[in-house]
PDB file with SEQRES, HELIX, SHEET and CRYST1 records, atoms N, CA, C and O in Angstrom:
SEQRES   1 A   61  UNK UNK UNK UNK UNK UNK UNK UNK UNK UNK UNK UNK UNK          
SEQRES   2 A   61  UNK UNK UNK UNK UNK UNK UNK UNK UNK UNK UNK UNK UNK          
SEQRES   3 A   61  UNK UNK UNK UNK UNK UNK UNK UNK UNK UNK UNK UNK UNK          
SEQRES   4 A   61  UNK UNK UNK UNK UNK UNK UNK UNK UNK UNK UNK UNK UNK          
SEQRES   5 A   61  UNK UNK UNK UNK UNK UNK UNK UNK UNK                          
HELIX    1 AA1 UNK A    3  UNK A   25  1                                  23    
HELIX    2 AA2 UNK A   29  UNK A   60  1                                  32    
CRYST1    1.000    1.000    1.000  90.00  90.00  90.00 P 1           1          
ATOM      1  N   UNK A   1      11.570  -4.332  -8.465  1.00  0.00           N  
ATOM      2  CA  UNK A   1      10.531  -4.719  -7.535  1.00  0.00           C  
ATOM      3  C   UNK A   1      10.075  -6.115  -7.931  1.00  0.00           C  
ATOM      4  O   UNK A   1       9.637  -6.422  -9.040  1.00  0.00           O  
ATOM      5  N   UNK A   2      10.255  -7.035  -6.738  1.00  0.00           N  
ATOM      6  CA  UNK A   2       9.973  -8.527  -6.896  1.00  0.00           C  
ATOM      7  C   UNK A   2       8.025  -8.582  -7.305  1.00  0.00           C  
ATOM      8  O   UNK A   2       7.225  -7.724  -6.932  1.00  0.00           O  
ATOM      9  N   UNK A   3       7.745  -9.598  -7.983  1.00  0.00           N  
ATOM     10  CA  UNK A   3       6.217  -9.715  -8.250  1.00  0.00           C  
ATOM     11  C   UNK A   3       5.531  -9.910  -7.030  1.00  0.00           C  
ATOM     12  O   UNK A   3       4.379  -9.541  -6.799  1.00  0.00           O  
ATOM     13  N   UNK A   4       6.317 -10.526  -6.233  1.00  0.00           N  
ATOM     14  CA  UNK A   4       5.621 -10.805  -4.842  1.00  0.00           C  
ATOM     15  C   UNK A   4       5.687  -9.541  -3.834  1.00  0.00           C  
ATOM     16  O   UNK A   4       5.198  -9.695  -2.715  1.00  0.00           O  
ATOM     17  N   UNK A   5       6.129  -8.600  -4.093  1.00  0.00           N  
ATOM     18  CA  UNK A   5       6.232  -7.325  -3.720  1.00  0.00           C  
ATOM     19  C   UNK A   5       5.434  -6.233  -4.322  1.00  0.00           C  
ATOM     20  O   UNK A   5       5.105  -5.145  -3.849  1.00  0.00           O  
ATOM     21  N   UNK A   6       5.206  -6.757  -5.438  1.00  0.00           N  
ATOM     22  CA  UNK A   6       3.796  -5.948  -5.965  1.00  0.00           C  
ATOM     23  C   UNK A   6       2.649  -6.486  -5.546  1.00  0.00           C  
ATOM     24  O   UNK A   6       1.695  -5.707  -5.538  1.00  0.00           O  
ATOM     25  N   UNK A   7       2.454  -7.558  -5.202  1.00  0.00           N  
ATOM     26  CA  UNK A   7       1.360  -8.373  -5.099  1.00  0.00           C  
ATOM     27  C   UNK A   7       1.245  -7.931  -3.744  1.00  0.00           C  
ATOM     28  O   UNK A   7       0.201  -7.282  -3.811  1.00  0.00           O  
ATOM     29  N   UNK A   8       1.642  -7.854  -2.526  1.00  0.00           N  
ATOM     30  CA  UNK A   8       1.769  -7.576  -1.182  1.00  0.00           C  
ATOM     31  C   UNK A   8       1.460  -5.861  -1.223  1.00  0.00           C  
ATOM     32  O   UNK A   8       0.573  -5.641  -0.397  1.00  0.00           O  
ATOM     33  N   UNK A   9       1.709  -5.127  -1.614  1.00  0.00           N  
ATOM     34  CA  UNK A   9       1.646  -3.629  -1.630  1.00  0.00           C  
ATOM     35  C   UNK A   9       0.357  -3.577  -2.731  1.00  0.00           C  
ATOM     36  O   UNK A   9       0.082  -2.410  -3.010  1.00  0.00           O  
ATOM     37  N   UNK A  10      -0.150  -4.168  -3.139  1.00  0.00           N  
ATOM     38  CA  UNK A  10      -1.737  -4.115  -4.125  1.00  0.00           C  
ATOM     39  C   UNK A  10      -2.259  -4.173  -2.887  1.00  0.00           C  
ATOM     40  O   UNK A  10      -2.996  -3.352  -2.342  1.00  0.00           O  
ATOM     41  N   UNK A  11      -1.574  -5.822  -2.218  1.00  0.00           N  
ATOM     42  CA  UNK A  11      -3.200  -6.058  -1.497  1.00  0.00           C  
ATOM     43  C   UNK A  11      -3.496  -5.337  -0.082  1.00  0.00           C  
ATOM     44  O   UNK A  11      -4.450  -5.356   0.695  1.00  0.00           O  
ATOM     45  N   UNK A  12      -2.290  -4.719  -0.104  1.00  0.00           N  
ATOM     46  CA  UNK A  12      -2.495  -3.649   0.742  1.00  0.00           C  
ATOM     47  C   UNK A  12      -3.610  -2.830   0.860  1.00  0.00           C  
ATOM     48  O   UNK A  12      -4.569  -2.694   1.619  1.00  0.00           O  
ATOM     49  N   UNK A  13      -3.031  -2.190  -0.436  1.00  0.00           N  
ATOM     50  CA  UNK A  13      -4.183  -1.191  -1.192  1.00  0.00           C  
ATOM     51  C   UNK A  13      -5.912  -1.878  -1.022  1.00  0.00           C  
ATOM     52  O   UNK A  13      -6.952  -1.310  -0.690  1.00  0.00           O  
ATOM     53  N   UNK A  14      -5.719  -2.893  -1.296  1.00  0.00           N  
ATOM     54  CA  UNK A  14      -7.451  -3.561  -1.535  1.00  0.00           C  
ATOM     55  C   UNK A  14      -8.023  -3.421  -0.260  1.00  0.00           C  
ATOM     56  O   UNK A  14      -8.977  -2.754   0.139  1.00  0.00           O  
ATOM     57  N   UNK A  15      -7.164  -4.265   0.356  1.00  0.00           N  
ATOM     58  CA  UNK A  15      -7.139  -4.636   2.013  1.00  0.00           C  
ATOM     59  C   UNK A  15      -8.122  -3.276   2.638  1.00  0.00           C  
ATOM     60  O   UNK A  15      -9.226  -3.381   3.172  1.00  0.00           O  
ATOM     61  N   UNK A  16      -7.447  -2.176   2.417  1.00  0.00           N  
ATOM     62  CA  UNK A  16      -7.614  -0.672   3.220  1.00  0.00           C  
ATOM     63  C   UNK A  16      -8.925  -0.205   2.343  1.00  0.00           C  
ATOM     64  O   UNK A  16      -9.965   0.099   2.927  1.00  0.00           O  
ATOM     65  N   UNK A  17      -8.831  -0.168   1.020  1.00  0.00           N  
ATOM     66  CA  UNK A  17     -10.100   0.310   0.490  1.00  0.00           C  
ATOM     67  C   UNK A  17     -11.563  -0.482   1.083  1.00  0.00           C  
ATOM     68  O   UNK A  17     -12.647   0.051   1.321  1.00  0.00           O  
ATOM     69  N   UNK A  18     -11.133  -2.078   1.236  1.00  0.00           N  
ATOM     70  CA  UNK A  18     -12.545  -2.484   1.671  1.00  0.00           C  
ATOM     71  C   UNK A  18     -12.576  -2.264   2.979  1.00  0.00           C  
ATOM     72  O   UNK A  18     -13.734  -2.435   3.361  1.00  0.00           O  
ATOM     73  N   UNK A  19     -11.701  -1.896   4.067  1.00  0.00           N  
ATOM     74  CA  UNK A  19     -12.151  -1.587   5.597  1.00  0.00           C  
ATOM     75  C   UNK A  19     -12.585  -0.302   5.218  1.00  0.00           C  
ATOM     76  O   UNK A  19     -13.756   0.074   5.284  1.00  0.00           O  
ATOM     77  N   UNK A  20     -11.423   0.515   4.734  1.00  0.00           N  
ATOM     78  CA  UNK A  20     -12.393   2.147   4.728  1.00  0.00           C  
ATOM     79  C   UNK A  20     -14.079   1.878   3.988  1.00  0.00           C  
ATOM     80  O   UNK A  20     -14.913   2.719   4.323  1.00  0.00           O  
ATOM     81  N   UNK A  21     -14.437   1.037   3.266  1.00  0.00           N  
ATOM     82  CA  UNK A  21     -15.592   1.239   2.722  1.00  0.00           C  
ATOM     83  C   UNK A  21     -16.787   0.494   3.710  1.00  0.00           C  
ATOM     84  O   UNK A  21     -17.950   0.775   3.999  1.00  0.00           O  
ATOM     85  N   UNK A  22     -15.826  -0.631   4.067  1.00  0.00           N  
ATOM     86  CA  UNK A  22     -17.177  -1.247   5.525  1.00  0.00           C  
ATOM     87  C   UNK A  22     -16.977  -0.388   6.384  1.00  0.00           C  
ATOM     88  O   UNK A  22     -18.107  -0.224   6.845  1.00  0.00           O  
ATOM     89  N   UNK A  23     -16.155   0.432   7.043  1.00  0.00           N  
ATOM     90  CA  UNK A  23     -16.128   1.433   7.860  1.00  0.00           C  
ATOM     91  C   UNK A  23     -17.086   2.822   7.751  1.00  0.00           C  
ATOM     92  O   UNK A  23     -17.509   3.447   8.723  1.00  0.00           O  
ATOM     93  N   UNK A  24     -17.336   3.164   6.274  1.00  0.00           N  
ATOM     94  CA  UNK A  24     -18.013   3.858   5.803  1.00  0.00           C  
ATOM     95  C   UNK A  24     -18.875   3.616   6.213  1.00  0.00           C  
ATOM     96  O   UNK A  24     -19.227   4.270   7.195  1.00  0.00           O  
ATOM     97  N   UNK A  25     -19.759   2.505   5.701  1.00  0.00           N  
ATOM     98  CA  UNK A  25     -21.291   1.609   5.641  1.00  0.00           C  
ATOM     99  C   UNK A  25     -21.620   1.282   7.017  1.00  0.00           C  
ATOM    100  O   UNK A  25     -22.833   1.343   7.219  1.00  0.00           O  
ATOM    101  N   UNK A  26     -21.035   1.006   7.869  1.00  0.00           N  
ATOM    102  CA  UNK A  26     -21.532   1.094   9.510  1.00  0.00           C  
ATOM    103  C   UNK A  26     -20.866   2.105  10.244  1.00  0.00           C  
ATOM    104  O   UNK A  26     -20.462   1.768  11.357  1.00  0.00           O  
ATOM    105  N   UNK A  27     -20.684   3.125   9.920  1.00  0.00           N  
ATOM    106  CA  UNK A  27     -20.146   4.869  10.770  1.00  0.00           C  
ATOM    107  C   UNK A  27     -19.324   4.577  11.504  1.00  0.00           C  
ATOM    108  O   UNK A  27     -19.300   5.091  12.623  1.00  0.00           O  
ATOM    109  N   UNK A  28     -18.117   3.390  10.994  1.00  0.00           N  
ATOM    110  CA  UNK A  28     -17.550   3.172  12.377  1.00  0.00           C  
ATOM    111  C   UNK A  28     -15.911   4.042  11.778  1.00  0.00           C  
ATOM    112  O   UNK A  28     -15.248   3.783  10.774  1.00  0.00           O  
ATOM    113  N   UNK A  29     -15.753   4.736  12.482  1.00  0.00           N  
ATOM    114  CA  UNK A  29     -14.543   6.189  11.988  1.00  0.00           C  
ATOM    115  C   UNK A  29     -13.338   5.193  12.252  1.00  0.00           C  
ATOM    116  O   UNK A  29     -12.474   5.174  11.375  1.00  0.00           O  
ATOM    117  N   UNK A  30     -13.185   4.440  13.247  1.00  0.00           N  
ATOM    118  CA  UNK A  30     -11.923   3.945  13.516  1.00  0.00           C  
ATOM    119  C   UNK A  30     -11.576   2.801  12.269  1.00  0.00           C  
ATOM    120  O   UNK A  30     -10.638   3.039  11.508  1.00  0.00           O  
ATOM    121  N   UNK A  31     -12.321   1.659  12.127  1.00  0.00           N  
ATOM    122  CA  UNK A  31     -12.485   0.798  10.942  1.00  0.00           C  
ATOM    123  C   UNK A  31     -11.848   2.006   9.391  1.00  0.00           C  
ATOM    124  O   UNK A  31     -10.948   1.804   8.576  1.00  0.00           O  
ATOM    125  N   UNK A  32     -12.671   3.038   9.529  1.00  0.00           N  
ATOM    126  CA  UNK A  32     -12.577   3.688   8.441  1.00  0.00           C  
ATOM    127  C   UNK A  32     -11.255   4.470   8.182  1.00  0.00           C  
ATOM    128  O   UNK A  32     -10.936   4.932   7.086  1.00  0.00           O  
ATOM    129  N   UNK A  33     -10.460   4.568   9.434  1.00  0.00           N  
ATOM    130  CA  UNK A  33      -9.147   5.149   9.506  1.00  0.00           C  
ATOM    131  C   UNK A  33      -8.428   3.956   9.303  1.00  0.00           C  
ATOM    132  O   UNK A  33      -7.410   4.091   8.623  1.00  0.00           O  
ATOM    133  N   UNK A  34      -8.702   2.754   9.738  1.00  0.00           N  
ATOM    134  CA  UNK A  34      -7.273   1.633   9.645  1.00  0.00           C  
ATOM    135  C   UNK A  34      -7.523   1.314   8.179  1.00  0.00           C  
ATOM    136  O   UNK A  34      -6.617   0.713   7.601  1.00  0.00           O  
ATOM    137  N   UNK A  35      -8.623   1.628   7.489  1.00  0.00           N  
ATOM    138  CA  UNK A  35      -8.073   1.558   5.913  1.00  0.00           C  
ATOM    139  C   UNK A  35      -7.172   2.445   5.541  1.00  0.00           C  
ATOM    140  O   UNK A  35      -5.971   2.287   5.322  1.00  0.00           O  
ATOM    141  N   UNK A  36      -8.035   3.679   5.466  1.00  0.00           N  
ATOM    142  CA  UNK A  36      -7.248   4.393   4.890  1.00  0.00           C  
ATOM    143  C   UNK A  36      -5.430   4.972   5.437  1.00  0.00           C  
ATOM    144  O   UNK A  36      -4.780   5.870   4.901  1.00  0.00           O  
ATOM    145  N   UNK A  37      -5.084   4.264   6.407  1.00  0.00           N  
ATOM    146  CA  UNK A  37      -3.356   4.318   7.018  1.00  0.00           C  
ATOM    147  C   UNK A  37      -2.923   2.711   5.779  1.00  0.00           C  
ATOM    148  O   UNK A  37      -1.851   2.626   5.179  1.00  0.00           O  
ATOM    149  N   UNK A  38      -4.286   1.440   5.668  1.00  0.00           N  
ATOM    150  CA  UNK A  38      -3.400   0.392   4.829  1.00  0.00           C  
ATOM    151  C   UNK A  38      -3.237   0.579   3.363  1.00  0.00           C  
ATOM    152  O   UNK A  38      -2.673  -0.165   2.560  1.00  0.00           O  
ATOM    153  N   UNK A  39      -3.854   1.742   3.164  1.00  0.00           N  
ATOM    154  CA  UNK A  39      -3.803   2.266   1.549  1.00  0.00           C  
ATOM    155  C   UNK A  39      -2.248   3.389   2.020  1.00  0.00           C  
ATOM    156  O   UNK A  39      -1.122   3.321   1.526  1.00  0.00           O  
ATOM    157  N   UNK A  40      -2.493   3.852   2.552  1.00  0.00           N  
ATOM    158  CA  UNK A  40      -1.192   4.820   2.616  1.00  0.00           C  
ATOM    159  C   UNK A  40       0.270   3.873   2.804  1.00  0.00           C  
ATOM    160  O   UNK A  40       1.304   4.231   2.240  1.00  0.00           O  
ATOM    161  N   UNK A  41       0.228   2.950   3.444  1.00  0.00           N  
ATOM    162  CA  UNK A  41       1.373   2.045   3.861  1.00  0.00           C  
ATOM    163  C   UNK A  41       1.651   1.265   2.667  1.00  0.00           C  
ATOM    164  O   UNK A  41       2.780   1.330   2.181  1.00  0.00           O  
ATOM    165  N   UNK A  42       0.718   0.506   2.115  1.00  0.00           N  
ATOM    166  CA  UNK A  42       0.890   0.382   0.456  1.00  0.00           C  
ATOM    167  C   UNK A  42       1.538   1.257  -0.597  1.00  0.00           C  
ATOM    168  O   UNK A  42       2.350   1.027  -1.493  1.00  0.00           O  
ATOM    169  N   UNK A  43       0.968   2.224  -0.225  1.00  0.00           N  
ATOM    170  CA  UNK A  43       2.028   3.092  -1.511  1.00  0.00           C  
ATOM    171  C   UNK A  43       3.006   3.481  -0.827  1.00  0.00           C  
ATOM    172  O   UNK A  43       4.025   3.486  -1.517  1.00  0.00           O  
ATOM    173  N   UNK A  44       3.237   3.931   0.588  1.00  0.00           N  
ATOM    174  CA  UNK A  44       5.135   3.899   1.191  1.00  0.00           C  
ATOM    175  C   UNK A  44       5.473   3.021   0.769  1.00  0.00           C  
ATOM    176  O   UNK A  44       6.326   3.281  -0.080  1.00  0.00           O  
ATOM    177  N   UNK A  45       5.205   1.516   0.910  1.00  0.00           N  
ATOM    178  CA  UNK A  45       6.506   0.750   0.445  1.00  0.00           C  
ATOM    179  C   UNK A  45       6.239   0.314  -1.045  1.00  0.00           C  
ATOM    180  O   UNK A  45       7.084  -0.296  -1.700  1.00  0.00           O  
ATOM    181  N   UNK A  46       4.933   0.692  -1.559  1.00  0.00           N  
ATOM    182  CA  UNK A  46       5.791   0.613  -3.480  1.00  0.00           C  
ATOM    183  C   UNK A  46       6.921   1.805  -3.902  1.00  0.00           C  
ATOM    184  O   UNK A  46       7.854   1.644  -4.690  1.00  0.00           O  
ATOM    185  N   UNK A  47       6.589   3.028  -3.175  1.00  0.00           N  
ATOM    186  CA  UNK A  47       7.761   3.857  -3.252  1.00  0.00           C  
ATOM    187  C   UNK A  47       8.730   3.767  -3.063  1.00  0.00           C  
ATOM    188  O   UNK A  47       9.580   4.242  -3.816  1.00  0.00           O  
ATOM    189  N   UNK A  48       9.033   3.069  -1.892  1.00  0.00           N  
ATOM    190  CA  UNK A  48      10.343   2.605  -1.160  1.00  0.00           C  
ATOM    191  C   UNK A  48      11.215   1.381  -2.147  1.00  0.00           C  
ATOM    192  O   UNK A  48      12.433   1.207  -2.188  1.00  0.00           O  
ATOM    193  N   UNK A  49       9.919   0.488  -3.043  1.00  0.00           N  
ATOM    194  CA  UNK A  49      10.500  -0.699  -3.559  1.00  0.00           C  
ATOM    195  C   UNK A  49      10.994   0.878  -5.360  1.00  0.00           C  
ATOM    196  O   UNK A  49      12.033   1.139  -5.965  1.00  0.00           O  
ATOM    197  N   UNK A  50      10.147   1.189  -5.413  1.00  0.00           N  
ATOM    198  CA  UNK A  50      10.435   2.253  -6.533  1.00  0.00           C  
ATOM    199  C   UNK A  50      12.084   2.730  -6.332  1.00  0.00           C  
ATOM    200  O   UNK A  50      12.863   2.827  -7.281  1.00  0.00           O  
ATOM    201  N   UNK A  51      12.380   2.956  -5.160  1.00  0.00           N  
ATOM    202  CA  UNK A  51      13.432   4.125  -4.742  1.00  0.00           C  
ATOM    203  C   UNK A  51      14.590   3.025  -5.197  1.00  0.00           C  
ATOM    204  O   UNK A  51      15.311   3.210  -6.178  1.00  0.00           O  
ATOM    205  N   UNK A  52      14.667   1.806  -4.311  1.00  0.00           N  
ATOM    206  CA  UNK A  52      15.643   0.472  -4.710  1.00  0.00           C  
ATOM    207  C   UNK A  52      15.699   0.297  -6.298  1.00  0.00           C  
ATOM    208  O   UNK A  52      16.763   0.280  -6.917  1.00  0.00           O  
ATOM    209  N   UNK A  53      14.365   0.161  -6.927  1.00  0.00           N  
ATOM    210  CA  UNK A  53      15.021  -0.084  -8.326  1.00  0.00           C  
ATOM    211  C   UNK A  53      15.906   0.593  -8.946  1.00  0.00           C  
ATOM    212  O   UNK A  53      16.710   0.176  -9.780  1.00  0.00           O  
ATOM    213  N   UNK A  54      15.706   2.190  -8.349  1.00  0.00           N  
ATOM    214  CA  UNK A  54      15.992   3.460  -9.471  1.00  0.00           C  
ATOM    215  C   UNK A  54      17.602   3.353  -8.763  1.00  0.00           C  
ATOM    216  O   UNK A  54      18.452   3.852  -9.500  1.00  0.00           O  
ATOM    217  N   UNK A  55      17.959   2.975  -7.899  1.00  0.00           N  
ATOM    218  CA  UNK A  55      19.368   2.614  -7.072  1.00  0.00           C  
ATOM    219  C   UNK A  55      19.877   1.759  -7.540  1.00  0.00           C  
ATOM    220  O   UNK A  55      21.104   1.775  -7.438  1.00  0.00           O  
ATOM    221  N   UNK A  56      19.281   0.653  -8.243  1.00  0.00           N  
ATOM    222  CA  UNK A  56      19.922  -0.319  -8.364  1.00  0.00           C  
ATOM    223  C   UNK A  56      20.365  -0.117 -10.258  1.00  0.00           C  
ATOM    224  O   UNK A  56      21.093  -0.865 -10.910  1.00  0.00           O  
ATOM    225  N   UNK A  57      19.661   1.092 -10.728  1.00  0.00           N  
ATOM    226  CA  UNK A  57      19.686   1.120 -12.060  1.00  0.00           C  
ATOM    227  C   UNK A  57      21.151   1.762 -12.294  1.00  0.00           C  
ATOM    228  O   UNK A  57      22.057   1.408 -13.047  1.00  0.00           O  
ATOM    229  N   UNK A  58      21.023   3.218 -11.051  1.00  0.00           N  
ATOM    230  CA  UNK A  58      21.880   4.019 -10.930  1.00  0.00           C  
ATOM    231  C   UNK A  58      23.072   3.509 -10.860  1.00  0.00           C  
ATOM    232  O   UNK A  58      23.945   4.007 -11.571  1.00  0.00           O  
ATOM    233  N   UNK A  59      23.418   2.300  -9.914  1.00  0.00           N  
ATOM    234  CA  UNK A  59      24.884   1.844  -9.549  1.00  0.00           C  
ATOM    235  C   UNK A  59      24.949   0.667 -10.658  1.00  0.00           C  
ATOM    236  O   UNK A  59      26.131   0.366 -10.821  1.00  0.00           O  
ATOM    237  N   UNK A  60      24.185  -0.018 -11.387  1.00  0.00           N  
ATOM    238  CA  UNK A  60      24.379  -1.098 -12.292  1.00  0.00           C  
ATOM    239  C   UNK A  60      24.944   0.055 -13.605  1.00  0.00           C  
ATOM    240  O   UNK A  60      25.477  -0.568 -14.523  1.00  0.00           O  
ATOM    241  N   UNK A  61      24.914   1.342 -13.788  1.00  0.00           N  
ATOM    242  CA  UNK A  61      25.340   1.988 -14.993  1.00  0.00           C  
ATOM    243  C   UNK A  61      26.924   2.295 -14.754  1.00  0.00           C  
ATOM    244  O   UNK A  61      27.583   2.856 -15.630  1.00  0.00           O  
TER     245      UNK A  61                                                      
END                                                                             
C-alpha cells in the first residue's frame, strides 16, 4: 500500500467522522449518514489496498 494511499483512505476516515459529528450537532440524519458511508468507504479500500499487498506477497514467493 502506496503512502499516498494511506493518506487518502485516513482522510477518508476523518472526512466522515467530522460530517457524522456536525451531523450529530445540528440533527441533520442525512449529513450524519454521508459520514458514516465515508468512514465505511475508507476502510473498503484500505482492505482492498490490504488484499493487493497480501497478493503481491503471495505471487513474489
Amino acid at each position: 500500500m502506496s503512502g499516498a494511499d494511506k493518506a487518502g483512505n485516513a482522510g477518508d476516515k476523518i472526512k466522515g467522522k467530522a460530517k457524522e459529528a456536525v451531523g450529530k450537532a445540528v440533527g441533520n440524519e442525512r449529513l450524519e449518514a454521508e459520514g458514516k458511508a465515508d468512514q465505511v468507504e475508507g476502510d473498503v479500500r484500505q482492505a482492498g489496498e490490504k488484499a493487493k499487498d497480501a497478493a503481491k506477497d503471495i505471487v513474489g514467493d
